[in-house]
C-alpha positions as CSV (number, residue, x, y, z in Angstrom):
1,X,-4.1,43.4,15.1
2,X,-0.6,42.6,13.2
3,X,0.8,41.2,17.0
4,X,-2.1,39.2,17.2
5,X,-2.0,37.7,14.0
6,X,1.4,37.2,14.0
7,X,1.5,35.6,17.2
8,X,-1.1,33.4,15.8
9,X,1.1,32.8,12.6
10,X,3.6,31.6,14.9
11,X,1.2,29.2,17.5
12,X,0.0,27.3,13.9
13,X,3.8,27.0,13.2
14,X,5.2,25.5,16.4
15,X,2.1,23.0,16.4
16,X,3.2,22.1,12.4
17,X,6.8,21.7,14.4
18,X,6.0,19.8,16.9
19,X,3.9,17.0,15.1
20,X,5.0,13.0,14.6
21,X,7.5,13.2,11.9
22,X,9.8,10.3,10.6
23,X,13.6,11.6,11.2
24,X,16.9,10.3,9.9
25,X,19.3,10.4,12.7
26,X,22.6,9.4,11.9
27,X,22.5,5.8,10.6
28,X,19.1,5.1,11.5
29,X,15.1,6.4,10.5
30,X,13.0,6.7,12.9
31,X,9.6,7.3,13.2
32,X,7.8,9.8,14.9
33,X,7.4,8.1,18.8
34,X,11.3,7.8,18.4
35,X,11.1,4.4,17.4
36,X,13.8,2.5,14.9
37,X,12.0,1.7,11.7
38,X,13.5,-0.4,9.3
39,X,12.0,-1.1,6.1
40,X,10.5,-4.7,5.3
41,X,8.5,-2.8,1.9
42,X,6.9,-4.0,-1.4
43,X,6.9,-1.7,-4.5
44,X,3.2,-1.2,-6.1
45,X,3.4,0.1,-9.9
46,X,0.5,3.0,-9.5
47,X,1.1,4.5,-12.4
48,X,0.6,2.1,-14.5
49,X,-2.3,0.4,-12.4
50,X,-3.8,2.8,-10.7
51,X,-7.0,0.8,-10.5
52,X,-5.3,-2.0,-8.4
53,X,-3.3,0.2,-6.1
54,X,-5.6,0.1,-2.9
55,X,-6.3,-4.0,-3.3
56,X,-2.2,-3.7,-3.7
57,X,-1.4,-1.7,-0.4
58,X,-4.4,-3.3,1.2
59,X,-2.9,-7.1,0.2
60,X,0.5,-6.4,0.9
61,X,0.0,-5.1,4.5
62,X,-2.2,-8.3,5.0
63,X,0.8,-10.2,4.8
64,X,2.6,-8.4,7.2
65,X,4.9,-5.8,5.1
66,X,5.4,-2.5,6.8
67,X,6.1,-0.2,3.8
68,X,5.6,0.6,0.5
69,X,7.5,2.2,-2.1
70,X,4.8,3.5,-5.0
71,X,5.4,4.8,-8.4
72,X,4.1,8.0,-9.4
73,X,4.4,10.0,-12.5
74,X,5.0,14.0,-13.2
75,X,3.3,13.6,-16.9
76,X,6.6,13.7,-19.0
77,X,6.8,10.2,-19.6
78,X,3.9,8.0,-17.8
79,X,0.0,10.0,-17.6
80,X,0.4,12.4,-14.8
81,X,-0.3,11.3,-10.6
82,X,-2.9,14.1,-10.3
83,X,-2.9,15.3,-6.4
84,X,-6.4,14.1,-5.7
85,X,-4.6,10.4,-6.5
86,X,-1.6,11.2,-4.1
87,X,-3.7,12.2,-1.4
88,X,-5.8,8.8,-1.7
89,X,-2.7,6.4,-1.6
90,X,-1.3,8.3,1.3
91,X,-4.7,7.4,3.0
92,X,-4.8,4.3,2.1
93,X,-0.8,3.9,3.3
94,X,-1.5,5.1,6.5
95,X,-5.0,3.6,7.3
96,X,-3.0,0.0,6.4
97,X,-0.3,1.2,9.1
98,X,2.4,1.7,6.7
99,X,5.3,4.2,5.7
100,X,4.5,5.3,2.3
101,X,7.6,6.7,0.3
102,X,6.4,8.3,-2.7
103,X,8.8,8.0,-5.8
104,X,8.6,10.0,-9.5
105,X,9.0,7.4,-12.3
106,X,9.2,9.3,-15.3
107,X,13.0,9.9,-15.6
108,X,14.7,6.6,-15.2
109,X,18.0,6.4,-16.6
110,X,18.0,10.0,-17.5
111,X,21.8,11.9,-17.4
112,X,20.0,15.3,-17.8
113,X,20.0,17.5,-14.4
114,X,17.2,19.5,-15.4
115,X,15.1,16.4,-15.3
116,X,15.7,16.7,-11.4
117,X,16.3,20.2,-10.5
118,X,13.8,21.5,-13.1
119,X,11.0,19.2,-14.3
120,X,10.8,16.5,-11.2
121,X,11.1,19.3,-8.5
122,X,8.0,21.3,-10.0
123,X,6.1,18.2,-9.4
124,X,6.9,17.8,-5.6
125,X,6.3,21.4,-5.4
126,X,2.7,21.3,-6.3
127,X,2.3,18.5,-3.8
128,X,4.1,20.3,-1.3
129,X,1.8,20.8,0.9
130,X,0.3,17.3,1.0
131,X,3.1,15.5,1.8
132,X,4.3,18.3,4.5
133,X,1.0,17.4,6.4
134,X,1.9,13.9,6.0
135,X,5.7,14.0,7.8
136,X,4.9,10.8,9.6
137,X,4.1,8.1,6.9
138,X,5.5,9.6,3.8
139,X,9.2,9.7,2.3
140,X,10.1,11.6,-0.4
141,X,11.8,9.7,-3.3
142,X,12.6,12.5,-5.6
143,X,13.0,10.2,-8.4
144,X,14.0,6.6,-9.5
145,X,17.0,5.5,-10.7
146,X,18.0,9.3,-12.1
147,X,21.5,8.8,-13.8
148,X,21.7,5.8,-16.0
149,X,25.0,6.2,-17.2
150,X,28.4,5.0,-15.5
151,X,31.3,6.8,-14.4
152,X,29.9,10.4,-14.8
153,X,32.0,11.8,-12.2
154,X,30.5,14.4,-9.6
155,X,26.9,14.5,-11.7
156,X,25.3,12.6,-9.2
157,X,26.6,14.1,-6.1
158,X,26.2,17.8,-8.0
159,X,22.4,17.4,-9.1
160,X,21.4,16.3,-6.1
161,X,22.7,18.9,-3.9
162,X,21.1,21.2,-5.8
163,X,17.9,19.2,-5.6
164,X,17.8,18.9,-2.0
165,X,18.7,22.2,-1.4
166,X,15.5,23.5,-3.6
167,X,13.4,20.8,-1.9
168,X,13.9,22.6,1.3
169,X,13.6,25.8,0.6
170,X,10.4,25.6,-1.3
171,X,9.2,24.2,2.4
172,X,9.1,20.3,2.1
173,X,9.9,19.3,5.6
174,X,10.2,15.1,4.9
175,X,12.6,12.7,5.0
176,X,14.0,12.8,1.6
177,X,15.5,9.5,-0.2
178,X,18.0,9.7,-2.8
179,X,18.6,6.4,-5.0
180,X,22.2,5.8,-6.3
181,X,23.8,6.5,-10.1
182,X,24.1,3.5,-12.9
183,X,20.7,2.7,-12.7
184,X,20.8,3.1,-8.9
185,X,23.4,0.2,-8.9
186,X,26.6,2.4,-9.0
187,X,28.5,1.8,-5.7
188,X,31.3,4.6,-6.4
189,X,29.7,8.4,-6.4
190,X,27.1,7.6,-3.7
191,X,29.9,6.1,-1.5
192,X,32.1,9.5,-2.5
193,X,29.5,11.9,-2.1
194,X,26.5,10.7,0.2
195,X,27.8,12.9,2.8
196,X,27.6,15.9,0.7
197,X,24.1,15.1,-0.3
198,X,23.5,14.7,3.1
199,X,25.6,18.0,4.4
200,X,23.1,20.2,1.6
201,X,20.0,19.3,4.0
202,X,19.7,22.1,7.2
203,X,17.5,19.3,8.4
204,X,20.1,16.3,8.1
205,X,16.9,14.1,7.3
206,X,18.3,12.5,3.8
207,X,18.8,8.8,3.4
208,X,19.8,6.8,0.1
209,X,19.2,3.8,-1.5
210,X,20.5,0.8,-3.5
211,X,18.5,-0.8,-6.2
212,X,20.1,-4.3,-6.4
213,X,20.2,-6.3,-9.5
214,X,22.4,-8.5,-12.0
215,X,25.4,-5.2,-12.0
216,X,25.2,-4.9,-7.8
217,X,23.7,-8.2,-7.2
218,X,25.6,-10.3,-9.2
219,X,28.1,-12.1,-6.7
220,X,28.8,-11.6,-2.5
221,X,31.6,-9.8,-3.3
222,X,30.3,-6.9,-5.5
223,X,27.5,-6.9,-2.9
224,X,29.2,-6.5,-0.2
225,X,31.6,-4.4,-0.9
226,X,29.0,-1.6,-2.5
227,X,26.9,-2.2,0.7
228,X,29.6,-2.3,3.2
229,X,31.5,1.0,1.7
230,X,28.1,2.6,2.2
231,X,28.1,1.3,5.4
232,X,31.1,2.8,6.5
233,X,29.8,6.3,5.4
234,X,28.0,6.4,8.1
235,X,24.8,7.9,6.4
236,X,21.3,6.0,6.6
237,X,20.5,4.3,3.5
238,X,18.1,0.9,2.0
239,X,17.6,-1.4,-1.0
240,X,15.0,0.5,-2.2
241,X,14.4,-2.1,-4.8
242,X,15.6,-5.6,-6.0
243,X,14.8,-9.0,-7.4
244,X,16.2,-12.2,-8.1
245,X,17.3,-12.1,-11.3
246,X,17.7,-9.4,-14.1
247,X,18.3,-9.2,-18.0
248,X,19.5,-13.1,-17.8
249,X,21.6,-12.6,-14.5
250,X,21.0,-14.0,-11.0
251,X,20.9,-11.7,-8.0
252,X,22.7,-13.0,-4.9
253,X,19.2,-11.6,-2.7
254,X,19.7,-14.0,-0.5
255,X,22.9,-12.5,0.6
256,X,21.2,-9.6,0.6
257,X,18.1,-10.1,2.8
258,X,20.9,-11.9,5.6
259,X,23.2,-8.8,5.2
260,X,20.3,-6.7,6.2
261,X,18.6,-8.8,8.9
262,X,22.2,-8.6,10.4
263,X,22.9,-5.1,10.4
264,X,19.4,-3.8,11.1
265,X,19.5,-2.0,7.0
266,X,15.7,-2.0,5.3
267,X,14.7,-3.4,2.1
268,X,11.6,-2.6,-0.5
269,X,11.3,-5.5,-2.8
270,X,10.1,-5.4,-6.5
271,X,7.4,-5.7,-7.4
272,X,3.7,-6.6,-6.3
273,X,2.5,-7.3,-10.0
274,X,2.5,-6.0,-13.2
275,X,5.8,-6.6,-14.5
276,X,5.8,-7.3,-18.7
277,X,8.2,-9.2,-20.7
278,X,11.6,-10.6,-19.5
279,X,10.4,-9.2,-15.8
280,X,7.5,-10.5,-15.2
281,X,8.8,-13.4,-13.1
282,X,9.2,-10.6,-10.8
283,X,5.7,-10.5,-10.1
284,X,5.4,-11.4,-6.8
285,X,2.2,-12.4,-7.1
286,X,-0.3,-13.0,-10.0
287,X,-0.7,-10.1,-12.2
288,X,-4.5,-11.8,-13.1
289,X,-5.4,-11.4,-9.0
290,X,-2.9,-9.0,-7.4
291,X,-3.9,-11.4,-4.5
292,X,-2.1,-12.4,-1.3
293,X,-3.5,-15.5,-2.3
294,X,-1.9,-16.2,-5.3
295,X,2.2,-15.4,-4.6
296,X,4.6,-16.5,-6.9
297,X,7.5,-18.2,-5.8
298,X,9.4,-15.4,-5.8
299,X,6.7,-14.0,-3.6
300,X,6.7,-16.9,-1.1
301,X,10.9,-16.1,-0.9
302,X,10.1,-12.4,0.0
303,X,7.7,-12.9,2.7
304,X,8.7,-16.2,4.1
305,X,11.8,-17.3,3.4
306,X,14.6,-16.9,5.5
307,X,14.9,-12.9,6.8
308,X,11.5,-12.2,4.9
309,X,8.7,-10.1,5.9
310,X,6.8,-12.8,8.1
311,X,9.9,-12.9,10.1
312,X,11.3,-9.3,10.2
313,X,8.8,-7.4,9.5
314,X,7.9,-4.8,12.2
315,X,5.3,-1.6,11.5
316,X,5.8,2.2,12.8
317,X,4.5,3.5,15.9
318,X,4.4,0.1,17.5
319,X,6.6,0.8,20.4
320,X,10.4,-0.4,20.5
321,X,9.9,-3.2,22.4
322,X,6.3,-4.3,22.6
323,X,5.1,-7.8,24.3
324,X,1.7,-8.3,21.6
325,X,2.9,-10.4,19.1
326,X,0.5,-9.2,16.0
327,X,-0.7,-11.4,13.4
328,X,0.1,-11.0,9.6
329,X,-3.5,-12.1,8.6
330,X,-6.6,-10.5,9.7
331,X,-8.2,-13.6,10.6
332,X,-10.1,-13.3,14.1
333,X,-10.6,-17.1,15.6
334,X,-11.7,-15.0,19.5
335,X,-12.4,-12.3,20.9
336,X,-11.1,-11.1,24.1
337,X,-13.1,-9.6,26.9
338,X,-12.2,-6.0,26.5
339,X,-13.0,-6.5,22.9
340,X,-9.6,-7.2,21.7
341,X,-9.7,-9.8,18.2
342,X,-7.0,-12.3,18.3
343,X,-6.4,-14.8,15.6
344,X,-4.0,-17.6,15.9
345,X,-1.1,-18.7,13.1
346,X,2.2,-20.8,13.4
347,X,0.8,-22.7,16.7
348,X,0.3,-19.8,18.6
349,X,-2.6,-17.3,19.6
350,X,-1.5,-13.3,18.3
351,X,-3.1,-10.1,18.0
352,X,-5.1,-9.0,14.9
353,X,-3.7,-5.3,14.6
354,X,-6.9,-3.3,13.9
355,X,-5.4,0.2,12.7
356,X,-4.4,-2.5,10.0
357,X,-7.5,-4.9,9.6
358,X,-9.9,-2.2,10.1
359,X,-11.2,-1.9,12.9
360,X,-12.4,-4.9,15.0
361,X,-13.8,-6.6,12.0
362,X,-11.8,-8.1,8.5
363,X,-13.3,-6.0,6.2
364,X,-13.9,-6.8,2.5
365,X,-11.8,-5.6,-0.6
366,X,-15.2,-5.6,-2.4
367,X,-18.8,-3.9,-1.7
368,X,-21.0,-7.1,-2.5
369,X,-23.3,-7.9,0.8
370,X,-23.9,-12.1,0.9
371,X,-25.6,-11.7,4.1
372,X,-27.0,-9.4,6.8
373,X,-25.7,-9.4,10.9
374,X,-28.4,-9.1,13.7
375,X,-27.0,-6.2,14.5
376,X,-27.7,-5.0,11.0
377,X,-23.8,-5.1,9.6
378,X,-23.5,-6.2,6.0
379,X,-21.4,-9.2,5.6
380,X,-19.6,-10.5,2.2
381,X,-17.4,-13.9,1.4
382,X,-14.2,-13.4,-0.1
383,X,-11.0,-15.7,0.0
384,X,-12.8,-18.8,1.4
385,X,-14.4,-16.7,4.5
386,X,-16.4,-14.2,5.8
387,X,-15.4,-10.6,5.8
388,X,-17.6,-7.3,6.9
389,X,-18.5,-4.8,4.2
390,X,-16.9,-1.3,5.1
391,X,-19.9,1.1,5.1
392,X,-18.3,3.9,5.2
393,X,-16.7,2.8,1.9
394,X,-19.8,0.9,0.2
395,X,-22.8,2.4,2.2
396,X,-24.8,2.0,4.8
397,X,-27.7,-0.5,5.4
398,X,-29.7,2.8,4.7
399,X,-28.2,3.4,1.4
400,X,-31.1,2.9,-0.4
401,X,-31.2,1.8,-4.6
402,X,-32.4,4.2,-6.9
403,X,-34.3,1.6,-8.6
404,X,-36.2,-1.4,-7.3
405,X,-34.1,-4.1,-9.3
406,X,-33.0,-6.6,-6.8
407,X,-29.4,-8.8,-7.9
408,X,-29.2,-10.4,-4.1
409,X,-31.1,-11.2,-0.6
410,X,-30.1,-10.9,3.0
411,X,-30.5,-13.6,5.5
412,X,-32.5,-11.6,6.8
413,X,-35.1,-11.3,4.0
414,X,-33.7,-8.0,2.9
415,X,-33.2,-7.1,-0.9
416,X,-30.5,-5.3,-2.4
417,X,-29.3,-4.6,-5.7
418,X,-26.0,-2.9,-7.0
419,X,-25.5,0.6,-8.7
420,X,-22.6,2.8,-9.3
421,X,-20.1,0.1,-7.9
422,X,-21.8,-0.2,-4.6
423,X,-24.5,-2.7,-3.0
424,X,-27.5,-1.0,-2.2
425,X,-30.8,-1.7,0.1
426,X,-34.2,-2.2,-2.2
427,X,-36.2,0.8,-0.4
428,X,-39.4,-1.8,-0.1
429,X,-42.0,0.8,0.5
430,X,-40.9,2.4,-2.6
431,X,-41.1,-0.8,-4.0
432,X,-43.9,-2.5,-2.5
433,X,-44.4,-5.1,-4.6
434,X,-41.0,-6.1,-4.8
435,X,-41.6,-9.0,-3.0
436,X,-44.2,-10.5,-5.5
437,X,-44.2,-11.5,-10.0
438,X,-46.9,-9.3,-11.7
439,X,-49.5,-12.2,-11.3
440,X,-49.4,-11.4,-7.8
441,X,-48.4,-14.2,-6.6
442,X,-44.9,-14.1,-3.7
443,X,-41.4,-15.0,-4.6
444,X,-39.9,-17.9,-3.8
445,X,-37.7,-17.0,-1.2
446,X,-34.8,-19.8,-2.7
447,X,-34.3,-20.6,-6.3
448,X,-35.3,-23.8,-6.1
449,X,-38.2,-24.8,-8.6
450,X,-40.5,-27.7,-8.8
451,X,-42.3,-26.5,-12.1
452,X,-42.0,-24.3,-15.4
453,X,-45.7,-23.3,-16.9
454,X,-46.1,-22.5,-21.1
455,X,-45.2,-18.7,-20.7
456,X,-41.2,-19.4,-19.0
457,X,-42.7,-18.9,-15.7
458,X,-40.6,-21.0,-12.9
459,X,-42.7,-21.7,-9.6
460,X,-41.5,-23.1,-6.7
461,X,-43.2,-24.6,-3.0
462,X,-42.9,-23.4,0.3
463,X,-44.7,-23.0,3.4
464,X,-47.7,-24.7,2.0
465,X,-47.8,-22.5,-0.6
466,X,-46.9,-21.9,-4.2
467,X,-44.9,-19.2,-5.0
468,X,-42.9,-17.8,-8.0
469,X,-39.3,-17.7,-9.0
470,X,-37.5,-14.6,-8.6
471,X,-35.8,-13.9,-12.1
472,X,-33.6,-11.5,-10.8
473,X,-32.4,-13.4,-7.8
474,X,-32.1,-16.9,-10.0
């Protein structure tokens, strides 16, 4: 019996071996079909909006980004990112088709180790085992911006071999990213002692990252030479963050998105929305909507200006040199005859990418039903256009209403109300006479009425006939 099981033991761990994993190999990540994936990511603030985050990864990946980079919190500074919540924005992440690197918040410009090695590591430990089962969309980002302070000598390098050694022993098996000292815009100690870092992992599967602002960002020169002495490390590495301006400075990003597009390095800009004071121009789009519809100007740079997403942009596990040029909308203008949607933007017909859109349809953010298919699919209008309702996420068209109170009507005559945050079919032989007013007379079936009688009582005309106005519909 012990052979067997341990034989057994050791089947279930060669098969956890052998799965799609992102792996840093020299330079370069890749992802887990061995092809080159280079970061075109937005930054979505989940801990402090938790209620927008799946609109946020949802929007973002609409417009063609291929990452995101999300805030989380251990509890010791920002309410605690519970493990149910993880698990749901990894789903999310990956049914959008994108890398999802998972950073902890809470210690920002914090000098003390313990913060890392102690406080932050516990944390990643009790989500160990949902990231490890996640090795091919998730980075780990054992914490932003750790370090605040300047010129601290070896701290840096020091903490964080110890923090990537623990990481590894306590089992994590990801790619782990390690952002830079000063705020993450210190050039010196990650230059000196990435390799280090690095040389702690058995697994070799660390990168790094730049957060570029008004200290790193400020001119080409201080740019440059930060990135290129990086560079010339050898190890992989990002800008895991930056804007366009900071605390009254401007950031030279346009230096920065050309250095990248050049040299093939990836780039996570902040932020989606949600950004207070001084920072909220960088909202990249309104913090009202968190809408693709509604980009700033700052938005507009990040995903079409000149080596932005529209342009650069290319997602994991889409093969290294595929011929379908996919769409950054979800838009479907045709269908082809093996049932392939295609949509058509900048003057030329392209692919709507369903492990992105959803399926073959352009499913809605929301769960309100406007109108029924033939087929029986539910139907809503958001954004100026149609877009199917997700049943799996809102309910079927045999999710029945509790009650009987009807808020809207199908095309096809069908009633439905709304309960618990869902749209929900009026079960009509439960309520029978849904359909007519307590004088038993019908309902209008439009809201259009050519008489109101003593007691409030709106009638309309149709078919012949008179008929009542539906106070719930109108």
């Amino acid at each position: 019996m012990k052979i067997i099981y341990f034989f057994l033991v050791l089947l279930l761990s060669l098969s956890f071996i052998e799965g799609k994993s992102l792996k840093v190999k020299g330079n370069k990540l890749y992802d887990g079909d061995g092809n080159e994936f280079i970061f075109r990511g937005i930054n979505i603030a989940h801990a402090w909006f938790p209620t927008k985050t799946q609109l946020s990864i949802n929007e973002v990946a609409a417009l063609g980004a291929n990452s995101v980079r999300i805030v989380l919190a251990c509890g010791s500074t920002y309410p605690k990112t519970y493990y149910a919540e993880v698990k749901q924005i990894i789903q999310w992440s990956k049914n959008a088709g994108l890398i999802c690197v998972l950073e902890v918040h809470d210690f920002t410009g914090s000098d003390n180790p313990y913060d890392i090695t102690g406080t932050t590591l516990n944390y990643w430990k009790e989500i160990k085992d949902l990231v490890n089962s996640n090795l091919d969309y998730v980075v780990v980002n054992i914490a932003n911006e750790w370090q605040g302070t300047w010129n601290k000598g070896s701290l840096w390098g020091d903490t964080y071999v110890k923090a990537v050694k623990a990481l590894r022993q306590y089992g994590i098996k990801n790619v782990i990213m390690v952002d830079a000292s000063g705020y993450a815009q210190e050039t010196g100690p990650v230059i000196r002692d990435a390799k280090r870092v690095l040389n702690a992992d058995p697994d070799k599967n660390v990168m790094f990252s730049y957060h570029v602002y008004s200290a790193l960002g400020k001119d080409d020169n201080t740019l440059l030479g930060g990135f290129n002495g990086l560079k010339n490390t050898g190890v992989c590495w990002i800008a895991g963050e930056f804007g366009f301006w900071q605390n009254g400075g401007d950031v030279v990003y346009k230096t920065l998105m050309n250095y990248c597009k050049v040299n093939g390095i990836g780039w996570i800009a902040w932020s989606w929305s949600g950004n207070s004071g001084i920072d909220t121009c960088l909202d990249l789009t309104s913090s009202n909507t968190f809408s693709r519809n509604d980009l700033t100007k700052w938005g507009k740079e990040i995903f079409y200006g000149d080596g932005g997403i529209n342009s650069t942009s290319k997602k994991a596990y889409s093969g290294s040199s595929s011929s379908v040029n996919y769409c950054n909308s979800c838009e479907v203008t045709t269908t082809g005859k093996d049932g392939s949607k295609w949509g058509y933007e900048n003057g030329k017909s392209c692919r709507i990418d369903t492990n992105r859109c959803g399926g073959s349809n352009n499913y809605c953010s929301s769960c309100e039903v406007t109108s029924k298919g033939d087929d029986g699919s539910l139907w809503g209008y958001e954004n100026g256009k149609s877009c199917r309702i997700d049943s799996s996420r809102c309910g079927s068209s045999n999710n029945y209403c509790s009650s009987c109170k009807v808020t809207g009507k199908g095309d096809d005559g069908s009633l439905w109300g709304y309960e618990n945050g869902k749209s929900c079919k009026i079960d009509t032989n439960k309520c029978k006479n849904n359909d007519k007013a307590q004088n038993g007379f019908p309902y209008c079936t439009s809201c259009k009425a050519t008489s109101t009688i003593d007691d409030g009582t709106r009638w309309g005309y149709e078919n012949g006939k008179s008929c009542v106005i539906n106070p719930s519909l109108c």
